[in-house]
ZAMARGU-4260 file (C-alpha; in steps of 0.2 Angstrom, whole numbers, plus 5000, padded with zeros to 4 digits):
<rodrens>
0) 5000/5000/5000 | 5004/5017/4996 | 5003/5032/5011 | 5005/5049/5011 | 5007/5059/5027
5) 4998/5073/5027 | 5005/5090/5034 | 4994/5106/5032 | 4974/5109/5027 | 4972/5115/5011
10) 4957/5124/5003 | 4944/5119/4987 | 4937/5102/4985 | 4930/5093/4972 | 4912/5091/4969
15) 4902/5074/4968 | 4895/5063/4953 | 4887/5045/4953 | 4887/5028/4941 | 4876/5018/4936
20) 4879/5000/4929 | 4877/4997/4911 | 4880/4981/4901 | 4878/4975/4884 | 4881/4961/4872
25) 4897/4960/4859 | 4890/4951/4844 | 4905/4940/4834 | 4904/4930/4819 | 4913/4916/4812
30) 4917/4902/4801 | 4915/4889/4816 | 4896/4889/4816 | 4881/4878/4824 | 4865/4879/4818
35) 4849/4877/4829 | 4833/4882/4826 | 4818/4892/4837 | 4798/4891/4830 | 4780/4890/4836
40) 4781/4875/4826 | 4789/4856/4828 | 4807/4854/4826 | 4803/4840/4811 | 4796/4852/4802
45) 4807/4868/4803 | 4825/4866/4800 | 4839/4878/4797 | 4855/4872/4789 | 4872/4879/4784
50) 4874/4873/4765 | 4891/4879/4762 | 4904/4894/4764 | 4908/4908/4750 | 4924/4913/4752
55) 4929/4901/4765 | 4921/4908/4778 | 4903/4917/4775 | 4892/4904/4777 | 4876/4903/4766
60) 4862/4898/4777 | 4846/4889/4772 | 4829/4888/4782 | 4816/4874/4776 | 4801/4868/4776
65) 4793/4886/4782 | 4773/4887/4784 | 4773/4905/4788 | 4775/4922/4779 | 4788/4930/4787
70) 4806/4924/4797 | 4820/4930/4801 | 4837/4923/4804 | 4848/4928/4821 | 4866/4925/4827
75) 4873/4923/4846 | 4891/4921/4850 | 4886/4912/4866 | 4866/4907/4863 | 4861/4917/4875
80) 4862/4936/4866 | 4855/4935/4848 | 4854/4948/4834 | 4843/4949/4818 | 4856/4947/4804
85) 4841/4944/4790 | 4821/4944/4787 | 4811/4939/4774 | 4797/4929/4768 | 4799/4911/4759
90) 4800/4907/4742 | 4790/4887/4740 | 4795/4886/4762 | 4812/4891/4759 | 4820/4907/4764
95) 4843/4910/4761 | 4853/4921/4764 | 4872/4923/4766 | 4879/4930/4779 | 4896/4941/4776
100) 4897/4949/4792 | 4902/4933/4801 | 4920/4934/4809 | 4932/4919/4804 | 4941/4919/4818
105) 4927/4916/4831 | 4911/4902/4835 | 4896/4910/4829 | 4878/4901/4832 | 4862/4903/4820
110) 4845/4899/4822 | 4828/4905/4815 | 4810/4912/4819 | 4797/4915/4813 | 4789/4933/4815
115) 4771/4934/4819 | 4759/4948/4816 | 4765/4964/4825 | 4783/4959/4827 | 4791/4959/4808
120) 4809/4967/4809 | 4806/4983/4799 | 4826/4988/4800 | 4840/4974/4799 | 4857/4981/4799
125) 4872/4971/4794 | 4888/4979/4805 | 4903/4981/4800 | 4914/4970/4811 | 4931/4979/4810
130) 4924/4997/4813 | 4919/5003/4828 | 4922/5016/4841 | 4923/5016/4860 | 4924/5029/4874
135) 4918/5033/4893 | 4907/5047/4896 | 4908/5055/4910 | 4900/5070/4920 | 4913/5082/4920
140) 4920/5080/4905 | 4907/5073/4892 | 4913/5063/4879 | 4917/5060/4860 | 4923/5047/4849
145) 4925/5048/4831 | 4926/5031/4816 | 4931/5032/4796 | 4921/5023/4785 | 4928/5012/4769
150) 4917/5029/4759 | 4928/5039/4768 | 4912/5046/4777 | 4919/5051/4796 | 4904/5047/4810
155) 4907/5059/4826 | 4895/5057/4842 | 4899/5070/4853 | 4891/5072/4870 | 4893/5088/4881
160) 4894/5085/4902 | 4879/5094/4905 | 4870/5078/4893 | 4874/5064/4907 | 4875/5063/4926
165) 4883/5047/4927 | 4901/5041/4920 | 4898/5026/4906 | 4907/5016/4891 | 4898/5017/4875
170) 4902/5010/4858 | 4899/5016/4841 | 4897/5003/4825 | 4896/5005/4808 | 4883/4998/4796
175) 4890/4993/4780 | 4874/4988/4773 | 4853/4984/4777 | 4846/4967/4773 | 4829/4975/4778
180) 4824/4993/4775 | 4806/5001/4775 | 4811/5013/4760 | 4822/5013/4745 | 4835/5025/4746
185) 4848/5029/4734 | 4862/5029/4750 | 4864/5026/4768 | 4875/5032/4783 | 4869/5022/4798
190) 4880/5018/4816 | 4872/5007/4830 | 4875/5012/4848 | 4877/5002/4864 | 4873/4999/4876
195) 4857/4999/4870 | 4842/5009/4876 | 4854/5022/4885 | 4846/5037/4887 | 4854/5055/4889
200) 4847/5069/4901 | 4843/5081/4883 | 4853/5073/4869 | 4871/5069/4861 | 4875/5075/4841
205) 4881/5061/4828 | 4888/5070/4816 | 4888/5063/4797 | 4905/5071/4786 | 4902/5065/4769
210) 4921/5065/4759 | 4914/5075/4744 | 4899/5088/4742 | 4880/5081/4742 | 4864/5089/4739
215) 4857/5094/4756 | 4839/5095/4750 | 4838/5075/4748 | 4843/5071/4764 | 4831/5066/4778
220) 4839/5058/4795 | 4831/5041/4804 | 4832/5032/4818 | 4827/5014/4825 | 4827/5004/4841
225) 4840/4992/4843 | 4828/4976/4839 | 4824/4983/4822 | 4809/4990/4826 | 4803/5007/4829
230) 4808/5015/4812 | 4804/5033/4811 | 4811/5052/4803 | 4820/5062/4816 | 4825/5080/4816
235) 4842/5086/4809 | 4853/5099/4801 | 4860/5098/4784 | 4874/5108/4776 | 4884/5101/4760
240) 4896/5091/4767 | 4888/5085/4782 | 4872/5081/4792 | 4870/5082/4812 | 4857/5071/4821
245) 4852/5074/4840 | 4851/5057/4850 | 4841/5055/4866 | 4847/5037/4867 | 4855/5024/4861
250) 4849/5013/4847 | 4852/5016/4830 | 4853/5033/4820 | 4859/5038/4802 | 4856/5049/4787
255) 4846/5042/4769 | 4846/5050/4750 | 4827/5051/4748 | 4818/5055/4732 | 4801/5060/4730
260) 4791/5045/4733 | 4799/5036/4747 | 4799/5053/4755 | 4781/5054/4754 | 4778/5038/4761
265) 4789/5042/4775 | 4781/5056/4778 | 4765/5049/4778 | 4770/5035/4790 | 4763/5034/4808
270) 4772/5032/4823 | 4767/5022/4841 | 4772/5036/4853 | 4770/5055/4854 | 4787/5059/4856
275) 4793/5048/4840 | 4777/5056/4831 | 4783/5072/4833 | 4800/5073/4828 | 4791/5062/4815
280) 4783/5077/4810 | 4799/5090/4813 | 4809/5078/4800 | 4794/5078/4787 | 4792/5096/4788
285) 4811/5098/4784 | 4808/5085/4771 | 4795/5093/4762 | 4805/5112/4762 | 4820/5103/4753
290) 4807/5097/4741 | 4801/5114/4736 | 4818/5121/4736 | 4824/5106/4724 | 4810/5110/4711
295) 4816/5128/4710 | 4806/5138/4725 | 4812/5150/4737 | 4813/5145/4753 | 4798/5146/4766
300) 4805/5156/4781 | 4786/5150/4791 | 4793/5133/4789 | 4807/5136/4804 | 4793/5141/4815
305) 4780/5130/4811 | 4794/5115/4816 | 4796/5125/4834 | 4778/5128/4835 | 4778/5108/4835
310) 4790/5105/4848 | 4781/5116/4859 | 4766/5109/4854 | 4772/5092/4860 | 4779/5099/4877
315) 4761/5107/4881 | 4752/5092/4877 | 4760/5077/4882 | 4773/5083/4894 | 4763/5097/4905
320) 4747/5089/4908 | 4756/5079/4918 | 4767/5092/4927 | 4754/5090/4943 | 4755/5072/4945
325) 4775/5073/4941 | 4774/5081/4960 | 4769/5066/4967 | 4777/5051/4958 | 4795/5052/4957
330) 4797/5040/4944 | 4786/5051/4930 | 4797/5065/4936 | 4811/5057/4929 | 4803/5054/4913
335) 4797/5071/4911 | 4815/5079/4914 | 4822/5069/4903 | 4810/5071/4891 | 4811/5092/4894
340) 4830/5093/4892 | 4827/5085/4874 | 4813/5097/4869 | 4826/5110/4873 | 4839/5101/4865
345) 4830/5101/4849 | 4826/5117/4850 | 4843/5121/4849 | 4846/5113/4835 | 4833/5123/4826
350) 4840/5138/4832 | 4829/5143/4847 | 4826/5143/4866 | 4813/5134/4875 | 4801/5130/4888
355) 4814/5119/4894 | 4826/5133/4901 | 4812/5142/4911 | 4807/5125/4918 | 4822/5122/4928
360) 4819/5132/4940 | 4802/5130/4942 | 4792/5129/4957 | 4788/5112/4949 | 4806/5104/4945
365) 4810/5110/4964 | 4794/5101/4969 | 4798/5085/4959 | 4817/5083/4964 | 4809/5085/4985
370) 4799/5073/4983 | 4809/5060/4974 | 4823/5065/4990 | 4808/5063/5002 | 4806/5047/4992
375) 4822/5039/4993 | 4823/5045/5013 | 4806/5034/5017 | 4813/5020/5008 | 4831/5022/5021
380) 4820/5024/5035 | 4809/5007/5031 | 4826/4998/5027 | 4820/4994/5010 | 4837/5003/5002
385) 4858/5000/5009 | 4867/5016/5012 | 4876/5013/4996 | 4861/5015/4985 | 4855/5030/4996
390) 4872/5040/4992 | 4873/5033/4973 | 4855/5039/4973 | 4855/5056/4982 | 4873/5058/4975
395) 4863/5058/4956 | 4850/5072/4960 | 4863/5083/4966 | 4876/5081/4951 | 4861/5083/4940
400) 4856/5097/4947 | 4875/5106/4946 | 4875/5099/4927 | 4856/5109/4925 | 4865/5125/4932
405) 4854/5125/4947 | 4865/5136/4959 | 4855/5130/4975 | 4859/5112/4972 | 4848/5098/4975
410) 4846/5097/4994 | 4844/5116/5000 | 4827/5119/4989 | 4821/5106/5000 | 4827/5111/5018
415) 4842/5101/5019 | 4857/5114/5016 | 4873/5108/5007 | 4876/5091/5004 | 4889/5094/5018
420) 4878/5097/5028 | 4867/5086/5024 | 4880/5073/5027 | 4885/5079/5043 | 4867/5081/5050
425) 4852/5072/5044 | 4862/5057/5036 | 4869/5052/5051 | 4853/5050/5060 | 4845/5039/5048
430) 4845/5020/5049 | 4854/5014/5034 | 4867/5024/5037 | 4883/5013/5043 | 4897/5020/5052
435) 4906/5028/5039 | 4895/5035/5022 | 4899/5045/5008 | 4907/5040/4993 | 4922/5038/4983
440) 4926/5043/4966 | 4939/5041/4952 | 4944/5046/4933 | 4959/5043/4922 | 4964/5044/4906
445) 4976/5048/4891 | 4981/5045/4873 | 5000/5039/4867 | 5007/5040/4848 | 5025/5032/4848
450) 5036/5024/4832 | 5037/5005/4835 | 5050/5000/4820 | 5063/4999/4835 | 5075/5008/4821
455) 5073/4990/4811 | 5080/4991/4793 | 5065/4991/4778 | 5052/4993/4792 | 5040/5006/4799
460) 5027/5006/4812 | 5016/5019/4821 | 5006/5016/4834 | 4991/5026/4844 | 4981/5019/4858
465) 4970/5030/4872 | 4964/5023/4887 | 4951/5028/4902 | 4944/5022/4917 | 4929/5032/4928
470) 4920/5022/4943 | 4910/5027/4960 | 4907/5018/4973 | 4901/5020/4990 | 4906/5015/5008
475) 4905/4996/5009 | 4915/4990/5026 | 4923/5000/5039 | 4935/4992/5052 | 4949/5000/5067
480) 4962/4991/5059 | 4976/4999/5074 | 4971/5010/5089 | 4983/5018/5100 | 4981/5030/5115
485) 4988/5040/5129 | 4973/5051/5135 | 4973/5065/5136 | 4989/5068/5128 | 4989/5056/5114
490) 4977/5046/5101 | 4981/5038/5086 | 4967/5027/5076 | 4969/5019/5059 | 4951/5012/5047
495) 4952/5003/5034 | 4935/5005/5023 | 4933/4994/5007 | 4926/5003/4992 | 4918/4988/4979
500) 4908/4998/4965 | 4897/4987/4955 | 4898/4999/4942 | 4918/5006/4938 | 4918/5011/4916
505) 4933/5009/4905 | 4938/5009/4886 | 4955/5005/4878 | 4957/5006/4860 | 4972/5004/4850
510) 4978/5006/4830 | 4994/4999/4822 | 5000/5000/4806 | 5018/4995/4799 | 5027/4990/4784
515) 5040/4979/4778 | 5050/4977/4763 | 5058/4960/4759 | 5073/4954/4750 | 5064/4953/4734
520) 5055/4970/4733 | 5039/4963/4742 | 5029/4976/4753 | 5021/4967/4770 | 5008/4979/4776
525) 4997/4977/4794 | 4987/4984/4801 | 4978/4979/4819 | 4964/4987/4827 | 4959/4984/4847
530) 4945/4989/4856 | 4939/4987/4870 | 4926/4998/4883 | 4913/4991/4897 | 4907/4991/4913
535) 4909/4981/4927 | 4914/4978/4946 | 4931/4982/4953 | 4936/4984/4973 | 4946/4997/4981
540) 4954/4997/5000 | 4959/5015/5008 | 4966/5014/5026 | 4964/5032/5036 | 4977/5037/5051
545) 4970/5050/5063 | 4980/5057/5077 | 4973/5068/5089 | 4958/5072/5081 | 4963/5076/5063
550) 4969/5063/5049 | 4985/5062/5045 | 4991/5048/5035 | 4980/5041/5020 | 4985/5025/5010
555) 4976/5019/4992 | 4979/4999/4986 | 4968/4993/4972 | 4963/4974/4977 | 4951/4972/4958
560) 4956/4977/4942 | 4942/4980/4929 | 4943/4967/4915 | 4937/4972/4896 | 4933/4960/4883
565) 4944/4966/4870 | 4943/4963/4851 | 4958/4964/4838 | 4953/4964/4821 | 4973/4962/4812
570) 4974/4964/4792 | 4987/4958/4785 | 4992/4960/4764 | 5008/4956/4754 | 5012/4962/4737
575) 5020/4952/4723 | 5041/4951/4721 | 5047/4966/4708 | 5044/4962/4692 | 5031/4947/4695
580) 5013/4947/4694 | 5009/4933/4706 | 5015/4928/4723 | 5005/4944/4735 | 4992/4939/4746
585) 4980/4945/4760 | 4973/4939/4775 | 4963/4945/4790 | 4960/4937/4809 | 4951/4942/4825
590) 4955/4937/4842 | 4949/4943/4859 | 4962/4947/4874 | 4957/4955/4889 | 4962/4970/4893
595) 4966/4974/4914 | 4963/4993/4920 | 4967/4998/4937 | 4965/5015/4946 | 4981/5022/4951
600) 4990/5021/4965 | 4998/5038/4967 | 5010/5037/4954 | 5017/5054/4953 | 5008/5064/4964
605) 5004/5082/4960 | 4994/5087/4976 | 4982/5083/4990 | 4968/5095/4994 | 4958/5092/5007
610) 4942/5104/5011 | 4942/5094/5030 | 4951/5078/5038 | 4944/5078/5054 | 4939/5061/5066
615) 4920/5062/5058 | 4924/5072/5040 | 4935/5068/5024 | 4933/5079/5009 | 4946/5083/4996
620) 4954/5079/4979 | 4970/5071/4974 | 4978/5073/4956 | 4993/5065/4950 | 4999/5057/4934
625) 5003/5038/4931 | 5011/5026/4918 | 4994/5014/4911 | 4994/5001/4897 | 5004/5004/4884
630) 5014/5017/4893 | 5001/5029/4890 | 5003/5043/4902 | 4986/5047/4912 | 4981/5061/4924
635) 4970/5052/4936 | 4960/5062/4949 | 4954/5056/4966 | 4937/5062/4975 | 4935/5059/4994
640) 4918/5063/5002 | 4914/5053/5018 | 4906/5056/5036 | 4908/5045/5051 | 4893/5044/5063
645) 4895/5056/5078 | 4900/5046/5094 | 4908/5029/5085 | 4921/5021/5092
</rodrens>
């Protein structure tokens, strides 16, 4: 273990945040494949089979004797996450389809189903499996990651730390192509986020950079839930070499060329929900302006407000009716923030204000973020909650509250002061509180570019890799380790509480490319890819040394490591010898390492500021620099807030 001895009180500490755990599948593909199949019908009767490999390795796959109208086929990498890959309807009971997104290197399994009225796959995007981006987003800092399609078209999701309240590792995929799409279209630009079903407090911006000019007027943006369905237009803004999309939450999101007709049906189309139906409406209102303009007409400066006129159509009618009842029931509240702070959002992106800025600080935010506190102390009091979901949860309202610019904070609207003092008072009366609460909090992270030719003769390599790490975790056991005493001249008492956050976020990505020249005038090109980003549990230890009253000796061991599933996708291409035709080559290969990330330690401590270190109070910030993976080095930051019950031993 690490100590520092502390010697004088400094001044500023950091403020809090709080995690939530997210999880999602990694879908792989390969040439090593089983084939099973799921129906409403007997096993005898419905079969799927693999009937051979184009290519070596993309498997064409064949299901028989169908009775139904419509099926589609899925994959899984481990038979318990599937993805739609296909859907169609038979011709004489049979429906094929080859698969060339399927990964050589890894097991994939495939089965089939048959899709029943209501629950036909409208959108079934085929992913690209060696393009994909990954990064964690966090409160303070936001977040962005950036991929390059074979077009040359460059996707960029950006989202700004007022969007989200709580640190988390998202991936970005390409679609290279659909096997089942609701329109024609004359091109497509699409990505697929995960985890799926993330939602943002307002909304992120995927930006579309197309590598040479387009016609603006033809494009229209869509979006579509991660299971295929839910297709529907949403709004956007277009210039000539690029198209930006708001997104709420994660599923899947792109841009279309439209033409005339499909647009019309498009436009026409009917959505399941009010908030899909009206930026349904926003995007066929932009759709039918670019019409106009593209058959020669001036634009319509009433279209603009006629598109805001909408939006606040949509908040006065779905979203304040229910403003009232929002005081009350803490989980519509929720709903109805988030929903606000995406009103507003688009609103923005149109080039306006909204309701949503005077609404947050309303009489009725204050009301609902009261009563979801009043909520979440009941459920303390009737031990239905631990202490570390009472901080994670009270620790949310008051970071989103900092992230909505409400100067008061969370807690003092409704009585309770500061969170200090909130800490220091109240909490330590109430019964789930345990001897020490609070919370810890950590971040990291950095990017390296370095030559890795080694100066080796007819070779050169360059390689770039970034790497970050962001958890929270609250209080989980607290024990005198050491306790030393000469009243009343001298105490001395050491603690040792464990930190295990079920929810720490990392991401880890890495690109290398290098070439060699050979005897005979042969060029040996690779290139490698890794990525890696999820969430998961990891365990902390911190020991604390009081003498007299005051802390003066701290100590930090990591005891877990957070563990990725990592994916390397490794290219590798030769050409012929000078002066013959024949003899290059090319080959590709996957393989999945994991990949360890651990908080540091203090490795190159900058400074120790601590707002109190007294026997009941620890607030304060540590920053320093470390060495990571890959020698990347990454500024890390420390957050300490914990309170000890008055009168423990």
């Amino acid at each position: 273990m690490l100590r520092y001895r502390i010697r004088s009180p400094q001044v500023d500490g950091a403020r809090e945040g709080s995690l939530r755990k997210r999880k999602w599948p990694w879908a792989i593909g390969g040439i090593l494949a089983t084939a099973c199949a799921l129906a409403p019908v007997q096993a005898e009767d419905f079969r799927i089979a693999i009937e051979g490999l184009h290519d070596g390795w993309s498997p064409d796959l064949v299901l028989s004797n169908l009775a139904g109208s419509r099926y589609a086929i899925e994959a899984s990498a481990n038979l318990r996450d599937w993805f739609s890959i296909h859907s169609g309807m038979p011709e004489n009971g049979v429906l094929r389809y080859r698969y060339d997104g399927a990964d050589p290197a890894s097991t994939l399994f495939y089965r089939g189903v048959e899709l029943s009225d209501g629950t036909e796959l409208e959108v079934v995007p085929e992913l690209d499996p060696l393009t994909a981006a990954t990064t964690v987003v966090t409160p303070d800092e936001g977040g962005i990651m950036a991929m390059t399609g074979p077009d040359g078209a460059v996707y960029t999701f950006t989202v700004a730390p007022d969007n989200v309240i709580e640190p988390v590792a998202v991936r970005m995929r390409l679609v290279s192509g659909f096997s089942a799409f609701p329109y024609e279209n004359q091109r497509r630009s699409a990505v697929v986020f995960e985890p799926d079903g993330f939602e943002f407090h307002g909304a992120g911006e995927l930006e579309i950079r197309y590598p040479e000019p387009v016609e603006p007027l033809k494009i229209s943006s869509f979006s579509f839930n991660g299971d295929g369905s839910g297709f529907h237009l949403v709004p956007d803004t277009v210039s000539p070499d690029r198209v930006v999309i708001p997104i709420t939450h994660f599923s899947g999101s792109g841009a279309a060329f439209w033409e005339a007709n499909p647009r019309a049906e498009a436009i026409s189309r009917t959505v399941n929900n009010a908030r899909d139906g009206m930026a349904h409406d926003v995007a066929s209102r932009l759709a039918r302006e670019r019409d106009r303009q593209l058959a020669g007409q001036e634009p319509n400066p009433e279209v603009m407000q006629a598109m805001l006129d909408r939006l606040q159509e949509y908040y006065d009618s779905y979203l304040k009716p229910y403003f009232g009842e929002a005081r009350q029931n803490c989980a519509l509240a929720k709903i109805l923030i988030r929903e606000v702070l995406a009103v507003e959002r688009q609103r923005q992106l149109l080039g306006a204000g909204g309701a949503g800025q005077s609404f947050l600080g309303s009489e009725d935010y204050a009301a609902w973020i009261c009563h979801c506190i009043a909520e979440l102390i009941k459920a303390c009091e009737e031990g239905r909650i631990s202490a570390r979901t009472f901080m994670r949860e009270l620790l949310g309202y008051e970071k989103q509250a900092q992230l909505l610019g409400v100067e008061a904070g969370a807690l003092e609207p409704c009585g309770f002061g500061s969170l200090s003092d909130f800490m220091q008072g109240p909490l330590a009366d109430l019964p789930c509180a345990t001897e020490w609460t609070g919370f810890l909090r950590y971040s990291d992270g950095g990017t390296r570019d370095w030559d890795c030719a080694g100066g080796t003769p007819d070779y050169t390599c360059s390689a770039r890799a970034s790497a970050s790490l962001a958890m929270q975790a609250a209080v989980e056991t607290a024990e005198i380790v050491e306790e030393f005493s000469f009243p009343p001249f001298y105490t001395m008492t050491r603690w040792r509480l464990t930190f295990r956050p079920p929810d720490a976020s990392g991401s880890f990505t890495q690109h290398q490319i290098s070439a060699q020249t050979t005897a005979c005038g042969a060029v040996i090109t690779t290139e490698s890819n890794t990525t890696a980003g999820d969430s998961g549990p990891m365990g902390v230890e911190l020991e604390f040394t009081f003498e007299n009253g005051e802390m003066t000796e701290f100590g930090i061991s990591s005891i877990e490591s957070l563990v990725l599933d990592g994916t390397q996708n490794t290219t590798t291409t030769a050409t012929p010898c000078e002066g013959k035709e024949e003899g290059g080559f090319s080959n590709s290969g996957s393989f999945h390492p994991p990949v360890h990330l651990s908080p540091a330690t203090g490795s190159f401590l900058e400074e120790a500021v601590f707002t109190q270190r007294t026997e009941t109070t620890l607030e304060g910030v540590i920053n320093g620099v470390t060495l990571g993976i890959q020698g990347i080095s990454t500024p890390y930051t420390w957050t300490f807030s914990l309170v000890r019950r008055q009168g423990s031993n």
